[in-house]
C-alpha positions, 0 to 999 in steps of 0.5 A: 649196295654201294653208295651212291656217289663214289670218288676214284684213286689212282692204281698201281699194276693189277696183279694176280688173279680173280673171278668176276661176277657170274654171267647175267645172260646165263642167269636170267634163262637158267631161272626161266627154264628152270621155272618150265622145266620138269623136276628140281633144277639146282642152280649155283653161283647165281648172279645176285644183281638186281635184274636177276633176282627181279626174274627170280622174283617173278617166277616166284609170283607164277607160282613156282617154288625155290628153295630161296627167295630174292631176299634170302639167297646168298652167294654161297646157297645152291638154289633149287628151283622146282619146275612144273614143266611148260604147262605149270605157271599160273596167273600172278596176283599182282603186276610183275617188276621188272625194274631195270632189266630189258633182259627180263621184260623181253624175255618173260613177254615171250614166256607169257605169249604162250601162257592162258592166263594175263599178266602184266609187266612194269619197269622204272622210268629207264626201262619205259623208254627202252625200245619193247615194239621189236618184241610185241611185233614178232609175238603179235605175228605168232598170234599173242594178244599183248597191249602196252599203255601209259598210266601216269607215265608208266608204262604197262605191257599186259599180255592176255590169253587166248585160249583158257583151256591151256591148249597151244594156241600160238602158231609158228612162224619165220620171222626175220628180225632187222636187229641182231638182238639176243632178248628179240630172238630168246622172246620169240623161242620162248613163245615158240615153245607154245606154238603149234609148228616150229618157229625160226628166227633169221637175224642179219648178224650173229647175237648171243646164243644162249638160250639154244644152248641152254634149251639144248642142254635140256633136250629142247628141239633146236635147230641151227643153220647160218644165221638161223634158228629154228624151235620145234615144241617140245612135250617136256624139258628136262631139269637143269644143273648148272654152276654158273660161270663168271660174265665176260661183260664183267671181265670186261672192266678188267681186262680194260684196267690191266691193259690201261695200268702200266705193269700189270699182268692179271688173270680172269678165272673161270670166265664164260668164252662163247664165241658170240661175246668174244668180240672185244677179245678179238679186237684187242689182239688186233690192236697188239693186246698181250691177251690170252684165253684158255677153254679149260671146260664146258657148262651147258655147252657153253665154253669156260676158262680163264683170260691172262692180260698183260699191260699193253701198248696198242695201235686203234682201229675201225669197227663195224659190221658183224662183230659189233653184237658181240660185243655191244656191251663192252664197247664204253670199255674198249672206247676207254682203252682206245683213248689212250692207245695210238691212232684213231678208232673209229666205231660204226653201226652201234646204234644199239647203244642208243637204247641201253640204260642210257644213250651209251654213244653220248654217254661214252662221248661225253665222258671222254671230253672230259678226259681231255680226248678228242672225241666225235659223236656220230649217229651209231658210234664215234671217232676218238683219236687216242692220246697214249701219254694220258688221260687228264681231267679238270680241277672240279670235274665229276663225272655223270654215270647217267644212271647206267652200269657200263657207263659207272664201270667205264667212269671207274676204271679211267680213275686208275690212271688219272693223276688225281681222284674224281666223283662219279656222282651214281655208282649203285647202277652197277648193282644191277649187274656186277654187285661186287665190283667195287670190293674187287676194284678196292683192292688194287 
């Protein structure tokens, strides 16, 4: 883990090529389905990052065994996870931790929805002001019993059982989300997987899709039309083996960085290409990116391959609309590289960046003041007008991460191009989901 404050230096061009973290998404529900699945699933390259091993760490506690554990995995071990199928968790003894990660409170509430036994999960202080109503409503709807409270300004979500026989008690319903959530949509097909008829889900924008392409690749009964999903139960899931690519949330930091730092020419190997988390990738090209990608294979129907950036001089533009989802997580990077490019970008219909780890619109805007950019906070986004000779920063300035990984990551990549060194106050944040960041960045 690193320290916590951590102070930049100026870079000269990134050359060569690297891997970047594996992918968190993927992480997350290799560990869920391989928990439900039937037989030993082997899981390699594993995000060690905070948030996953808090999933691991929780499968773990619903009886089901790995070959490692939270504490004794290492990068280089193959995890084996031995799957009891849907039917095969059991009550844990104590409360689950979910720590920092939304992905796994979300995600396991759906999983718990259709369990006989209760369970109860907890998060840190930033993840109990994380929206969770957008999850309980739509498992209310299928006829989940789930309760949250606050206990000495904790919250705690305590999901209950309905049926202690182990029967399927869950009905299935169609389900119009008014967000386009991936953690939303994976909730509702994990508890679709213990209801009694098919469920869909019906988002106004395409999110990520990984779980309907993992639980297609373990012959789950997915089906899928437009912005629809639909999840029929299945009997049995077959075992999963994975090796798990590298996370273009992570790439994102940088592509940003080869683009910025005059003179570099980077590549990104083995790097997940869904088309649903490809959108910065697109709207760079618009705005005159040297940037190309290279599908050199698929992972669980999933497209992988390699990135090539070259430094770049780029013209702003507005962003709204469909492509915000996908990429929601790299928007802090492309706001960093459009207050050094020409023009005005404008960001709009973001307003999930109010509820992240950290109000990632005032985040990112204040950020950027210090900068010297000009900058215009709005409800769900902002307007920056890009300056291409330079970012400056005060004598004396540090910058505030707030606690929150894009926003440490985003802080980091701006000192490659400032002329003097500043102090980030908070950069552990980022072990939550790129642990080796800083080993990577070192070396430019």
């Amino acid at each position: 883990m690193m320290e916590k404050a951590y102070q930049t230096r100026p870079a000269q061009a990134l050359k060569g090529s690297i891997e970047v973290a594996p992918d968190k998404s993927i992480s997350h529900r290799a560990l869920i389905f391989a928990a439900i699945a039937n037989g030993e699933s082997k899981i390699k390259n594993l995000l060690l990052s905070e948030d996953v091993l808090r999933t691991l760490t929780i499968i773990n506690q619903l009886g089901i065994q790995t070959s490692h554990t939270a504490e004794t995995l290492t990068e280089k071990d193959e995890l084996v996870v031995y799957g009891k199928g849907l039917q095969g968790l059991t009550k844990p003894e104590n409360v689950l931790c979910c720590g920092n990660s939304g992905t796994t409170m979300r995600l396991m509430m759906g999983l718990l929805a259709g369990q006989p036994f209760q369970a109860s999960l907890i998060g840190d202080d930033s993840l109990n002001k994380r929206p969770m109503d957008r999850v309980i409503e739509p498992l209310q709807e299928m006829g989940a019993t789930i309760n949250s409270e606050t206990v000495d300004e904790k919250r705690i979500i305590t999901v209950l059982p309905q049926n202690e026989s182990g029967e399927k008690y869950l009905k299935g319903i169609s389900y119009v989300s008014p967000v386009a959530s991936a953690q939303v949509k994976s909730a509702i097909i994990l508890a679709g997987l213990y209801a009694r008829k098919p469920t869909s889900v019906v988002e106004p924008r395409q999110s990520r899709n990984h779980t309907e392409l993992m639980l297609k690749s373990l012959r789950g009964k997915v089906a899928i039309k437009d912005l629809m999903v639909t999840i029929d139960c299945p009997t049995r899931l077959k075992a999963l083996n994975v090796s798990i690519p590298g996370d273009l949330s992570s790439a994102a930091a940088f592509i940003a960085a080869a683009l910025i730092v005059k003179g570099s020419d980077l590549t990104i190997s083995n790097v997940n290409l869904n088309s649903t988390r490809t959108g910065m990738i697109d709207v760079l090209r618009y705005m005159g990116a040297k940037i190309t990608t290279e599908i050199k294979n698929k992972v669980n129907g999933e497209d992988v391959g390699r990135i090539h950036i070259e430094a770049s001089r780029l013209k702003n533009l507005s962003i709204t609309g469909n492509i915000i989802p996908r990429m929601i997580d790299e928007i802090p990077m492309l706001a960093l590289i459009a207050s050094v490019s020409e023009g005005k970008m404008v960001v709009s219909g973001a307003e999930e960046l109010r509820v992240k780890e950290s109000d990632r619109i005032k985040a990112i805007c204040k950020t950027l003041q210090q900068l010297g950019v000009r900058v215009d906070e709005k409800d769900d986004g902002f307007i920056i007008v890009g300056n291409p000779e330079g970012l400056r920063i005060q004598e004396g300035v540090d910058f505030r991460s707030y606690g929150d990984h894009r926003i440490a990551m985003m802080q980091s990549i701006a000192g490659l191009v400032l002329d003097k060194a500043v102090t980030i106050d908070d950069v552990s944040c980022v072990d939550t989901s790129f642990p080796g960041f800083f080993r990577i960045l070192e070396k430019f």
